[in-house]
Every structure is written in structure tokens, then in C-alpha cells.
VOKETI-103651 format. One record per residue: x, y, z of N, C-alpha, C in turn; residue in three letters. Coordinates in steps of 0.02 Angstrom, whole numbers, padded with zeros to 5 digits, always signed. Layout:
<pts>
XYZXYZXYZALA;...
</pts>
This chain:
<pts>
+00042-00060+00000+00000+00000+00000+00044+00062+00000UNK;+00006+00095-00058+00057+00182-00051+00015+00235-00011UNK;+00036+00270+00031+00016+00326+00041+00013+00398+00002UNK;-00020+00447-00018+00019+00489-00052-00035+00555-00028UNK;+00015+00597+00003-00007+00641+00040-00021+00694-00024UNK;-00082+00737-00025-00105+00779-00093-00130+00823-00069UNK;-00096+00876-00069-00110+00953-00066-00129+01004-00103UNK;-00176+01041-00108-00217+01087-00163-00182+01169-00116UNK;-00142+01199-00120-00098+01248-00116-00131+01313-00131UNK;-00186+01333-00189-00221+01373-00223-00274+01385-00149UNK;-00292+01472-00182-00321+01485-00124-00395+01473-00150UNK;-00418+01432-00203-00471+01405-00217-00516+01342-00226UNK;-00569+01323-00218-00590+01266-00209-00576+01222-00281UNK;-00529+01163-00278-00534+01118-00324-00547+01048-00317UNK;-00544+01013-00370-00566+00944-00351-00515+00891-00398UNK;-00468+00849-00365-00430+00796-00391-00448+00755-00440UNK;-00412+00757-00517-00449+00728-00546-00395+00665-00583UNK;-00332+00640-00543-00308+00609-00546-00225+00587-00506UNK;-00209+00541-00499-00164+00550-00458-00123+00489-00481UNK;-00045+00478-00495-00015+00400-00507+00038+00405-00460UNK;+00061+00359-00476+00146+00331-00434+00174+00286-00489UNK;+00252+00280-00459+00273+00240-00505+00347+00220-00476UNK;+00402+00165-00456+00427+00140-00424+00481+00120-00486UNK;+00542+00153-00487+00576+00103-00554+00637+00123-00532UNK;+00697+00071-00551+00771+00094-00546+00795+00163-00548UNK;+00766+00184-00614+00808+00258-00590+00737+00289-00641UNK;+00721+00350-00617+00655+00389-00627+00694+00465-00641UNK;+00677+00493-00711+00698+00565-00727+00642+00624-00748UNK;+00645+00663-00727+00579+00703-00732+00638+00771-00776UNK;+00602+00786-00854+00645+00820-00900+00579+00886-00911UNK;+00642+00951-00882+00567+00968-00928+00564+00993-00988UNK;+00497+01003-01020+00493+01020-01087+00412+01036-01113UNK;+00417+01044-01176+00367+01084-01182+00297+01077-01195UNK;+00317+01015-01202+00228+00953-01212+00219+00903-01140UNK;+00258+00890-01117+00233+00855-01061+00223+00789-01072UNK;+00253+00726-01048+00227+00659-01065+00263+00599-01017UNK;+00257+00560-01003+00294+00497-00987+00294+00447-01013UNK;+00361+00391-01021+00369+00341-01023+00399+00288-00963UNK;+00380+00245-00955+00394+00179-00900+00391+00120-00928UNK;+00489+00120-00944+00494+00046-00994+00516+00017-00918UNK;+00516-00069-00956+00515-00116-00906+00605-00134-00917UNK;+00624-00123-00967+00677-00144-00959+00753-00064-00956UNK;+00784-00060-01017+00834-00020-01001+00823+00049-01023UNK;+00775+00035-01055+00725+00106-01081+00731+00102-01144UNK;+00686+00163-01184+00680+00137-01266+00679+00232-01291UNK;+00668+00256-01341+00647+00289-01363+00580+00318-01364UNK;+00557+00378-01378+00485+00401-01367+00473+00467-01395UNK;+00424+00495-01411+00420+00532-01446+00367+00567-01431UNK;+00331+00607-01432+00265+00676-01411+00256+00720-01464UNK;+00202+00752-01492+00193+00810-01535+00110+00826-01507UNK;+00123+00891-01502+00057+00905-01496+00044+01010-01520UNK;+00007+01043-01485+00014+01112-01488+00016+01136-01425UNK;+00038+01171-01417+00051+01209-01376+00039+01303-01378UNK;+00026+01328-01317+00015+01404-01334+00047+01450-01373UNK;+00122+01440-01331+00182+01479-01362+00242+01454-01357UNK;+00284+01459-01388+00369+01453-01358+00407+01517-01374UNK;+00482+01525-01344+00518+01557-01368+00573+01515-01421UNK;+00589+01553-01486+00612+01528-01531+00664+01573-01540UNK;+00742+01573-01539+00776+01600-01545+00780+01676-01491UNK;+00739+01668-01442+00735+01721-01387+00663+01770-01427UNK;+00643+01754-01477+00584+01775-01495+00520+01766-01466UNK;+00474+01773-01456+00399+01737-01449+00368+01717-01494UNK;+00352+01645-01510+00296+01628-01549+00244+01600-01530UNK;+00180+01620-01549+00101+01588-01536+00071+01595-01570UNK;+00088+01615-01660+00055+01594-01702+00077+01554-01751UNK;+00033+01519-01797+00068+01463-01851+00021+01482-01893UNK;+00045+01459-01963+00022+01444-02030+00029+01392-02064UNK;-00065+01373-02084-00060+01280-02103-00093+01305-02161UNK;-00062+01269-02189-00078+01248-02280-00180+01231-02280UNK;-00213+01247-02327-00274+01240-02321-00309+01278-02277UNK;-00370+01276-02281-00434+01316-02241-00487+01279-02218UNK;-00490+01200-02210-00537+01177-02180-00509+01150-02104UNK;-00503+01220-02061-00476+01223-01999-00531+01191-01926UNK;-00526+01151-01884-00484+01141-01874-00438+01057-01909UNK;-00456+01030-01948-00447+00969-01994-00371+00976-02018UNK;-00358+01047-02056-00290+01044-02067-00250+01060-02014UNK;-00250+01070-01978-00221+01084-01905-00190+00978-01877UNK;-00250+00961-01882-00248+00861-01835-00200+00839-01905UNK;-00214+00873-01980-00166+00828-02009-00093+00823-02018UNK;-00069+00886-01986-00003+00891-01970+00024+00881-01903UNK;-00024+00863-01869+00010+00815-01820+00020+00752-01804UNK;+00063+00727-01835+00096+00649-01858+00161+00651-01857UNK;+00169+00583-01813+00248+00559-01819+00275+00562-01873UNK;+00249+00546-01932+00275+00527-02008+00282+00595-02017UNK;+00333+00606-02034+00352+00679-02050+00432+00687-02084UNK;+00427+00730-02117+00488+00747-02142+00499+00814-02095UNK;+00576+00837-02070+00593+00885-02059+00663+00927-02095UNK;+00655+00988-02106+00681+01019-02129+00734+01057-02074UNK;+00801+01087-02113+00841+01108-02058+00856+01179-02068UNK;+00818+01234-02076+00798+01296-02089+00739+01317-02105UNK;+00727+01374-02080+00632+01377-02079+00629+01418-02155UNK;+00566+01377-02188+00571+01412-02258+00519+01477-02273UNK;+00531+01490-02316+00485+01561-02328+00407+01536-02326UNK;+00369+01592-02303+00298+01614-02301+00281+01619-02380UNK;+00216+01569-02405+00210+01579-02479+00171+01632-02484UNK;+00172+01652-02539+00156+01720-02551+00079+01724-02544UNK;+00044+01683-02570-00036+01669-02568-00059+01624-02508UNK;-00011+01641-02447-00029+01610-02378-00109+01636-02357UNK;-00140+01686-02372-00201+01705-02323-00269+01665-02358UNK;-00256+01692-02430-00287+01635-02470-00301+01550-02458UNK;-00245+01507-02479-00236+01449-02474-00204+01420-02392UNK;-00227+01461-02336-00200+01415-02285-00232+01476-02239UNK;-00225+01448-02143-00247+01471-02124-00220+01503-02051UNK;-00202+01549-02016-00186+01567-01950-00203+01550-01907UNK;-00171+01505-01839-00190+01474-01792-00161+01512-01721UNK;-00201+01525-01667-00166+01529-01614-00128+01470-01592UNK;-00087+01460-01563-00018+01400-01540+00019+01392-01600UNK;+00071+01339-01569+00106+01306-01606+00126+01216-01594UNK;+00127+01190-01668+00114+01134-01671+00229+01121-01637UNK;+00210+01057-01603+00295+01064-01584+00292+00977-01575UNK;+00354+00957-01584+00359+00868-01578+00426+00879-01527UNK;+00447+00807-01485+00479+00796-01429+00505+00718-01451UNK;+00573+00727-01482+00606+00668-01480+00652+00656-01438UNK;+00645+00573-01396+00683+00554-01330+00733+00494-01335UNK;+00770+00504-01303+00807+00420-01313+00791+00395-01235UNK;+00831+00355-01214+00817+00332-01147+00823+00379-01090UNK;+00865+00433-01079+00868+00465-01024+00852+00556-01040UNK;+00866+00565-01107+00878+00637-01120+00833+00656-01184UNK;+00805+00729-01182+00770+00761-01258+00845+00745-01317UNK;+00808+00730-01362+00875+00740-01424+00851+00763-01453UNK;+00806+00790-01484+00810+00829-01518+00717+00859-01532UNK;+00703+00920-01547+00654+00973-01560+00627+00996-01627UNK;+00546+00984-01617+00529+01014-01706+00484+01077-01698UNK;+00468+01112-01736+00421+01153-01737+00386+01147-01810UNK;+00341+01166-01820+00302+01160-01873+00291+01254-01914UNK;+00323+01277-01944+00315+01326-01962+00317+01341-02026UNK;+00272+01413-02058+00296+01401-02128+00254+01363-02154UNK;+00230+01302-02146+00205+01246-02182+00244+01196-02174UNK;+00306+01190-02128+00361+01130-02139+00361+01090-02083UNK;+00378+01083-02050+00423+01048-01977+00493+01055-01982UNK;+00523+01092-01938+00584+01146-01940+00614+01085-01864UNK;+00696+01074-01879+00710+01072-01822+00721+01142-01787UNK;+00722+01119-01714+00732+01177-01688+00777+01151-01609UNK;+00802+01117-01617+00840+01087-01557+00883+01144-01548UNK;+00890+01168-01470+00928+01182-01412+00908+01276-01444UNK;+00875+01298-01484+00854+01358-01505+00783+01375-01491UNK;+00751+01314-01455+00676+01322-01413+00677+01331-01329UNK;+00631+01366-01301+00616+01381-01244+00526+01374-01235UNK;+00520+01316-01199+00445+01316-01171+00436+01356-01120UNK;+00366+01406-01131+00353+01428-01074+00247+01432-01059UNK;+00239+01405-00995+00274+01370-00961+00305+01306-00984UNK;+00361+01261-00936+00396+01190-00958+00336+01154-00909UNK;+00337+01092-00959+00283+01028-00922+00367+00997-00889UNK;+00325+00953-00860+00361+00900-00840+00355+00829-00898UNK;+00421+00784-00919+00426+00728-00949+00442+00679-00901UNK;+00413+00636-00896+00456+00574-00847+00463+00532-00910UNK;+00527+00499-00876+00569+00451-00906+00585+00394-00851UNK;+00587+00325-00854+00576+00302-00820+00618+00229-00851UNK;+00659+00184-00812+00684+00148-00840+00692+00093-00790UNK;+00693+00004-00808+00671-00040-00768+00614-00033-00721UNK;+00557-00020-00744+00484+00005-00690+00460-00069-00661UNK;+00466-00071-00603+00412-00112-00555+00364-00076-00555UNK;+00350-00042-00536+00253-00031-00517+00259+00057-00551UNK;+00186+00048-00575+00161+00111-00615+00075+00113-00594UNK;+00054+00132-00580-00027+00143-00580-00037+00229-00592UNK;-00096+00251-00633-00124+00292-00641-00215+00280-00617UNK;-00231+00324-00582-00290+00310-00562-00342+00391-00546UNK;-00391+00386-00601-00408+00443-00604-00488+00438-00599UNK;-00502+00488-00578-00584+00516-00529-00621+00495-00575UNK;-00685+00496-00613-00752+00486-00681-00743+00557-00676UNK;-00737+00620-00647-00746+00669-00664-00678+00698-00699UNK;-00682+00742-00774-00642+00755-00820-00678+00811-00829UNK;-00638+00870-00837-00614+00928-00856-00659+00928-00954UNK;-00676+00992-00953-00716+00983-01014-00660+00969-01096UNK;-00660+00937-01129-00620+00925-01178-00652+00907-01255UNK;-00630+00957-01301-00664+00947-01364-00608+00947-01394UNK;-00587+00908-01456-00556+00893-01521-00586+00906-01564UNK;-00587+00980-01614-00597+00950-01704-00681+00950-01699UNK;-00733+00944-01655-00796+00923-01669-00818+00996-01641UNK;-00842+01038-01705-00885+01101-01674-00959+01099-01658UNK;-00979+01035-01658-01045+01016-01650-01061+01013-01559UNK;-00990+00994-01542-01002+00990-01450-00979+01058-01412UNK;-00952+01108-01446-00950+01187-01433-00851+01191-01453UNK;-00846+01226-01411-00788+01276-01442-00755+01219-01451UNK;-00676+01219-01464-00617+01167-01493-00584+01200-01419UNK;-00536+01144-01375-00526+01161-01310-00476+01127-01294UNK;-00462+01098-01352-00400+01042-01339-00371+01035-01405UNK;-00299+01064-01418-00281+01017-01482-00254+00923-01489UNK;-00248+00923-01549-00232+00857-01565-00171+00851-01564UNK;-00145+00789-01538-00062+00758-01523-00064+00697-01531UNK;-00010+00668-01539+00003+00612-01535+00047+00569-01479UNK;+00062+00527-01455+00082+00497-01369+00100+00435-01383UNK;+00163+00425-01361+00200+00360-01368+00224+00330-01292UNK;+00172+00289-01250+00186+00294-01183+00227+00187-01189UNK;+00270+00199-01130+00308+00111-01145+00276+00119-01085UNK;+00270+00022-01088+00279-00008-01012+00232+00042-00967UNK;+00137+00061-00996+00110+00097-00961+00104+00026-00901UNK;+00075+00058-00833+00043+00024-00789-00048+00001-00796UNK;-00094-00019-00761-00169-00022-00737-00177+00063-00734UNK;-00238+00073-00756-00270+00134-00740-00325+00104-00713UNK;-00350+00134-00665-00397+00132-00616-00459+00160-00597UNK;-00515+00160-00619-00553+00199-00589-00581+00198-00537UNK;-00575+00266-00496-00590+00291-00429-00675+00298-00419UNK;-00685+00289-00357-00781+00312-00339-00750+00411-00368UNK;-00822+00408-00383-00844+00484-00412-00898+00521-00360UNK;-00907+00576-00349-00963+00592-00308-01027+00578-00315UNK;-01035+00539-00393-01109+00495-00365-01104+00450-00350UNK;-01056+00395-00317-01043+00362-00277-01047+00397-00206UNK;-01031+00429-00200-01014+00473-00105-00976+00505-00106UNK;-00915+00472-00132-00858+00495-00126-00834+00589-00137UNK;-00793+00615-00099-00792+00673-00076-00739+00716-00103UNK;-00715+00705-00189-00662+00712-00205-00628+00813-00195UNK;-00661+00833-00168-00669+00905-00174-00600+00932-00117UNK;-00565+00962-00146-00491+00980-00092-00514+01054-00068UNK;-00530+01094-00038-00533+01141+00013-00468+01181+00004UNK;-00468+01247+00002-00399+01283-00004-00358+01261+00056UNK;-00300+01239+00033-00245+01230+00077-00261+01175+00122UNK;-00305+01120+00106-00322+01036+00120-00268+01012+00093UNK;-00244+00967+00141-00226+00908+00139-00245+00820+00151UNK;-00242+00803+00121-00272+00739+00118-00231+00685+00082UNK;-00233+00607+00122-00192+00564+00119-00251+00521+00082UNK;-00205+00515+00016-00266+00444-00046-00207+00395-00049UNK;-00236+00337-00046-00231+00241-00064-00201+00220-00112UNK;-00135+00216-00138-00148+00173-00188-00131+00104-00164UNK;-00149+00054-00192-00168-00002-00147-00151-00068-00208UNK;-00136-00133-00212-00111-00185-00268-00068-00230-00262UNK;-00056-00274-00281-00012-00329-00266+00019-00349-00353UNK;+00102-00335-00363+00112-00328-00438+00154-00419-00418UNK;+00156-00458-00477+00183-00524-00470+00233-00510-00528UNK;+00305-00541-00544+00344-00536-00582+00428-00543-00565UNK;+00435-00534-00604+00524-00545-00601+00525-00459-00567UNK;+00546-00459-00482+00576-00418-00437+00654-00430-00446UNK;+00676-00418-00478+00751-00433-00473+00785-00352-00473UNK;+00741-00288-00475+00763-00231-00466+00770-00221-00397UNK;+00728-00233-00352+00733-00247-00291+00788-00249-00257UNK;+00843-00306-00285+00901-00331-00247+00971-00285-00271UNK;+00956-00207-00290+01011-00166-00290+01009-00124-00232UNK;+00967-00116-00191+00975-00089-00131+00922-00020-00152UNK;+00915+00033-00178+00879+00082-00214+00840+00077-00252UNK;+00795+00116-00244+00729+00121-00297+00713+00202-00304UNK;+00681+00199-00358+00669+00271-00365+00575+00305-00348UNK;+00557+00316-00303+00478+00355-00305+00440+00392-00340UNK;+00421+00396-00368+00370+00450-00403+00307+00451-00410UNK;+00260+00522-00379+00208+00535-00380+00206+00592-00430UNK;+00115+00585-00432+00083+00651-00463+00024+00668-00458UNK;+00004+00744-00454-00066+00735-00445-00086+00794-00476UNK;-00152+00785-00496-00180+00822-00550-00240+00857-00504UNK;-00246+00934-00527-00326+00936-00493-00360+01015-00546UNK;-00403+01018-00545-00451+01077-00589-00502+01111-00556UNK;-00495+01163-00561-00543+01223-00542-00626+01198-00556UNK;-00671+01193-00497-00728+01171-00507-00764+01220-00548UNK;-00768+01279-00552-00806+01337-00590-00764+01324-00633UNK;-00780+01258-00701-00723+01276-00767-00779+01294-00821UNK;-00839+01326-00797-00880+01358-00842-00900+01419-00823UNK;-00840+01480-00857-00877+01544-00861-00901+01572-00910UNK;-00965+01615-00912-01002+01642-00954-00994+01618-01009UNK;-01005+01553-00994-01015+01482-01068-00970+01474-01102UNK;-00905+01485-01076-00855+01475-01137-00799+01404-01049UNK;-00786+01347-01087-00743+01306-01059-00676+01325-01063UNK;-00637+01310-00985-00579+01341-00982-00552+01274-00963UNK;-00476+01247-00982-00443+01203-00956-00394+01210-00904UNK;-00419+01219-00832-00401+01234-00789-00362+01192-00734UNK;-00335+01121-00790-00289+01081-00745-00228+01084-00715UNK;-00209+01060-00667-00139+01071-00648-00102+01015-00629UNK;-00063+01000-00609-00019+00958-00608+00064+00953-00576UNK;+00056+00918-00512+00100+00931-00474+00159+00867-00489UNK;+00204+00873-00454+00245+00788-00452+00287+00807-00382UNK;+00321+00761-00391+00347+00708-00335+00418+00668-00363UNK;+00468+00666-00336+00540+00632-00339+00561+00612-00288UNK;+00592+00537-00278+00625+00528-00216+00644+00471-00213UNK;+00726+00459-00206+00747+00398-00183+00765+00384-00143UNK;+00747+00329-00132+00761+00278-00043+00789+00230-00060UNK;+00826+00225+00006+00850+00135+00019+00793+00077+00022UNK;+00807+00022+00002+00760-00018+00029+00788-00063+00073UNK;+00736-00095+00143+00764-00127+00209+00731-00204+00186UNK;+00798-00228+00156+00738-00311+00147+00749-00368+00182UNK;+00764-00348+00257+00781-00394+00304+00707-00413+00333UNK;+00663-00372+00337+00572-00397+00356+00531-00350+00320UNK;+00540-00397+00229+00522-00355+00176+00531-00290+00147UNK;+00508-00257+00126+00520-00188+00074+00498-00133+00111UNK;+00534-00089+00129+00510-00042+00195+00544+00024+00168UNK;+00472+00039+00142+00513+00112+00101+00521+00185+00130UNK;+00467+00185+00192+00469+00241+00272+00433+00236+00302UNK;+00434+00253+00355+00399+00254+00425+00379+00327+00443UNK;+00316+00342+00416+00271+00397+00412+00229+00365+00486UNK;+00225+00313+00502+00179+00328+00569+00244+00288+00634UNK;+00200+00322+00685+00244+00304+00745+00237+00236+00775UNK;+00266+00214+00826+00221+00137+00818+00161+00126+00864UNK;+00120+00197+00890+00058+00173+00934+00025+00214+00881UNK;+00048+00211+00809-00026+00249+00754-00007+00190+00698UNK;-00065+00190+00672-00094+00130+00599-00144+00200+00533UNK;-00135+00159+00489-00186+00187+00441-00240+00166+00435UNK;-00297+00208+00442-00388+00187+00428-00396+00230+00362UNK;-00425+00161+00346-00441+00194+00268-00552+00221+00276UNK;-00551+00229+00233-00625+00242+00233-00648+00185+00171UNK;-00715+00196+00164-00759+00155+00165-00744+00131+00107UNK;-00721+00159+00053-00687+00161-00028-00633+00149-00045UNK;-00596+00157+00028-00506+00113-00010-00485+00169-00028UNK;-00486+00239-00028-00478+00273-00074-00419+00317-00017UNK;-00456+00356+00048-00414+00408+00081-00405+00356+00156UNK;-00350+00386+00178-00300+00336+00240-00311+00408+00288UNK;-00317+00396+00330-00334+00426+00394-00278+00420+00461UNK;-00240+00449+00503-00195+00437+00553-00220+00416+00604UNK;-00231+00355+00636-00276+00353+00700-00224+00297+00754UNK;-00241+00322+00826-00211+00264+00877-00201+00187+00844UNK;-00156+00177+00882-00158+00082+00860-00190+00065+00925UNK;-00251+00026+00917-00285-00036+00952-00238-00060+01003UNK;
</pts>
């Protein structure tokens, strides 16, 4: 059983709308400008991300607008976001009949190539091309990337309640999310949690703290185990309950993490800390879900 203590910091009412862990030899959190993880099982692999993003800095410039070939927006927008791509190694000229035949987008379309531990290299999509742009980009804000290599345990486990999200379909209201593509290794179980029409009370209070469960029994070749170290990692996600003002949807998620390595004691099993004293135990509630500090019996 994990404990994982989750704090909402904001001086406003939000509600958790996901939370993971993840346990592997050595755990790297990179940051960058799309945000993603991988958790291979063995020495790690390659990986890759493209999606849009608001803005970056490009050469100490600002950019947050692009130009895509065609006008049936947002359609030509999802079709240039694909792995299959050619990239070019200088950004080429603006065609002359750009307003005509193509169309102006707020963001920018950007891809994230990884090897096992480090970014190698950066694209941008500009022009009409896919431009490298390695070590001449600046995300702002930077996500977090985890990288993750020999993973024992991974779980992601997230609330039924989700943050409003549209792709490409103007039939369900505004466009609120662009399109990307996600290359995750060696994911874990995702989980779903009770929701508040179950009971459950997922709602964090400004400056609440609260201790959630993750809870499982993984079977397999433990042979990471017997180097003495392991690496920890949490995360937790949570969104502004008012994410509808004056009818327009706002994506108001956030997203915290967590790093930390310990010894492990495997003389009377895997003993990763001693968060209680020894006249306190954990009570969980009725759902498995939040752990409570109470006397030991």
C-alpha cells in the first residue's frame, strides 16, 4: 500500500482529478514543452510527443502563431500532427498566397524526440514545414517529462470526473483541446476511482490536505529490488470546479509531481518509510480510497 499525501496549495476550491505513482530503478523528470511519460520495463527505449502548444520562445523571440496549408480548420491543423514527418533544417519562406490557401492558428504545433534518459532533439512546425529547432527552443510554461527505466510498479488512477475537452468536433461547442500524438512504454493499470455519485468526496478545500490509497499486489520478475535503491514517483492532477464561465470552457488543470529515492530494508520485507509512529496505523474509509492517522488498538 502507497500513501500519497495531496495538497491543493491554491487559495481556491478544487477537485482531484487524478493522481499515479510509479517505483523504477532510476526515474527522470525532463522538462519540456509538451509534457509526457514513459515507463519501460527494461533499459528504456525511445519516445516521442507532438502536440500544440500556446507559445514558445524561438531563438529568444515569442511565438504563438502558425500557418497551415489549407482552410478547412480545425482538420488541417490534426493533419499535421503525425509522427510521419519529414523535417527540414531551416525555416522556409511564407508563400506568397498564404491568407488565401492556408490558415492562421493561435499556438504552435511542436514534436519531442527522446532516447532513454535525455530530449535529443526538437521540431516546430512553421511556414508549412516541420523545422528542427533543437537547443534554439524555450517552453514557457515547461511541463514535466518522466522518463523512467526498469519500472516495477506504475498505476495511474483517475476520478469519472474530467475537465471539459473537445477535439476537431464544433458540433459539441468551442475546440478546447488540440490534437497530439503519445508514445507511452511499459504503461501500468489505470484505475477507476468512486466519483461523487458514488459518495465519494473528491473536493480539496484551499490549503487541504489529504492522504489517498494506492493499494495492489504486482507479481513478476523483482530482481530490481536486490540493488539496494529504488526510485519514487508521484503526481497529482486537480481543476478548478467553476471551469464554466459565461459559457465559454476553460482548461483549468494542474499538475504537481513528486521525486525521491530511498534505500530499501529487505531484512522484514520492502520498507520504504515510517510515516507513522508505532502506537498509530492507517484507517482507510469506506472506498479504499483516503488513509486517515488514528491510535493503534
Amino acid at each position: 500500500m502507497v500513501v500519497l499525501n495531496v495538497t491543493n496549495l491554491s487559495d481556491i476550491e478544487a477537485s482531484i482529478s487524478e493522481v499515479g505513482f510509479a517505483a523504477a530503478h532510476d526515474i527522470r523528470i525532463i522538462p519540456s514543452a509538451l509534457g509526457g511519460f514513459s515507463f519501460s520495463t527494461g533499459e528504456g527505449q525511445g519516445v516521442d510527443f507532438g502536440g500544440v502548444v500556446k507559445g514558445v520562445w524561438l531563438d529568444n523571440k515569442w511565438l504563438n502563431v502558425t500557418w497551415i496549408p489549407d482552410t478547412d480548420y480545425p482538420f488541417n491543423l490534426m493533419r499535421i500532427i503525425t509522427p510521419s514527418h519529414s523535417t527540414e533544417t531551416a525555416v522556409p519562406e511564407l508563400p506568397a498566397n498564404a491568407t488565401e490557401e492556408g490558415t492562421w492558428v493561435e499556438g504552435v504545433p511542436i514534436a519531442e524526440y527522446y532516447n532513454s534518459t535525455a530530449l535529443k532533439s526538437t521540431s516546430l512546425y512553421i511556414n508549412g514545414s516541420w523545422v528542427d529547432v533543437t537547443g534554439t527552443v524555450r517552453a514557457d510554461p515547461e511541463q514535466p517529462t518522466v522518463m523512467a527505466t526498469n519500472t516495477l510498479a506504475n498505476q495511474i488512477l483517475p476520478f469519472s470526473g474530467k475537465h471539459y475537452r473537445n477535439i476537431g468536433n464544433a458540433t459539441l461547442g468551442p475546440t478546447t483541446e488540440m490534437p497530439s500524438w503519445q508514445t507511452y512504454n511499459g504503461n501500468g493499470p489505470t484505475i477507476q476511482w468512486p466519483s461523487k455519485a458514488d459518495g465519494f468526496n473528491s473536493t480539496w478545500a484551499p490549503h487541504q490536505s489529504r492522504l489517498i490509497v494506492l493499494n495492489g499486489t504486482l507479481e513478476g520478475n523483482a530482481g530490481i529490488l536486490e540493488t539496494g535503491n529504488i526510485t519514487l514517483y508521484a503526481t497529482a492532477s486537480t481543476y478548478v470546479n467553476d471551469w464554466l464561465v459565461n459559457g465559454t470552457y476553460y482548461d483549468t488543470i494542474t499538475t504537481s509531481t513528486c521525486l525521491n529515492q530511498v534505500q530499501l530494508n529487505t531484512a522484514n520485507g520492502y520498507l520504504y518509510n515510517t510515516v507513522l509512529s508505532e502506537n498509530q496505523q492507517f484507517q482507510l474509509d469506506q472506498y479504499g480510497v483516503e488513509a486517515f492517522v488514528e491510535p493503534s488498538s
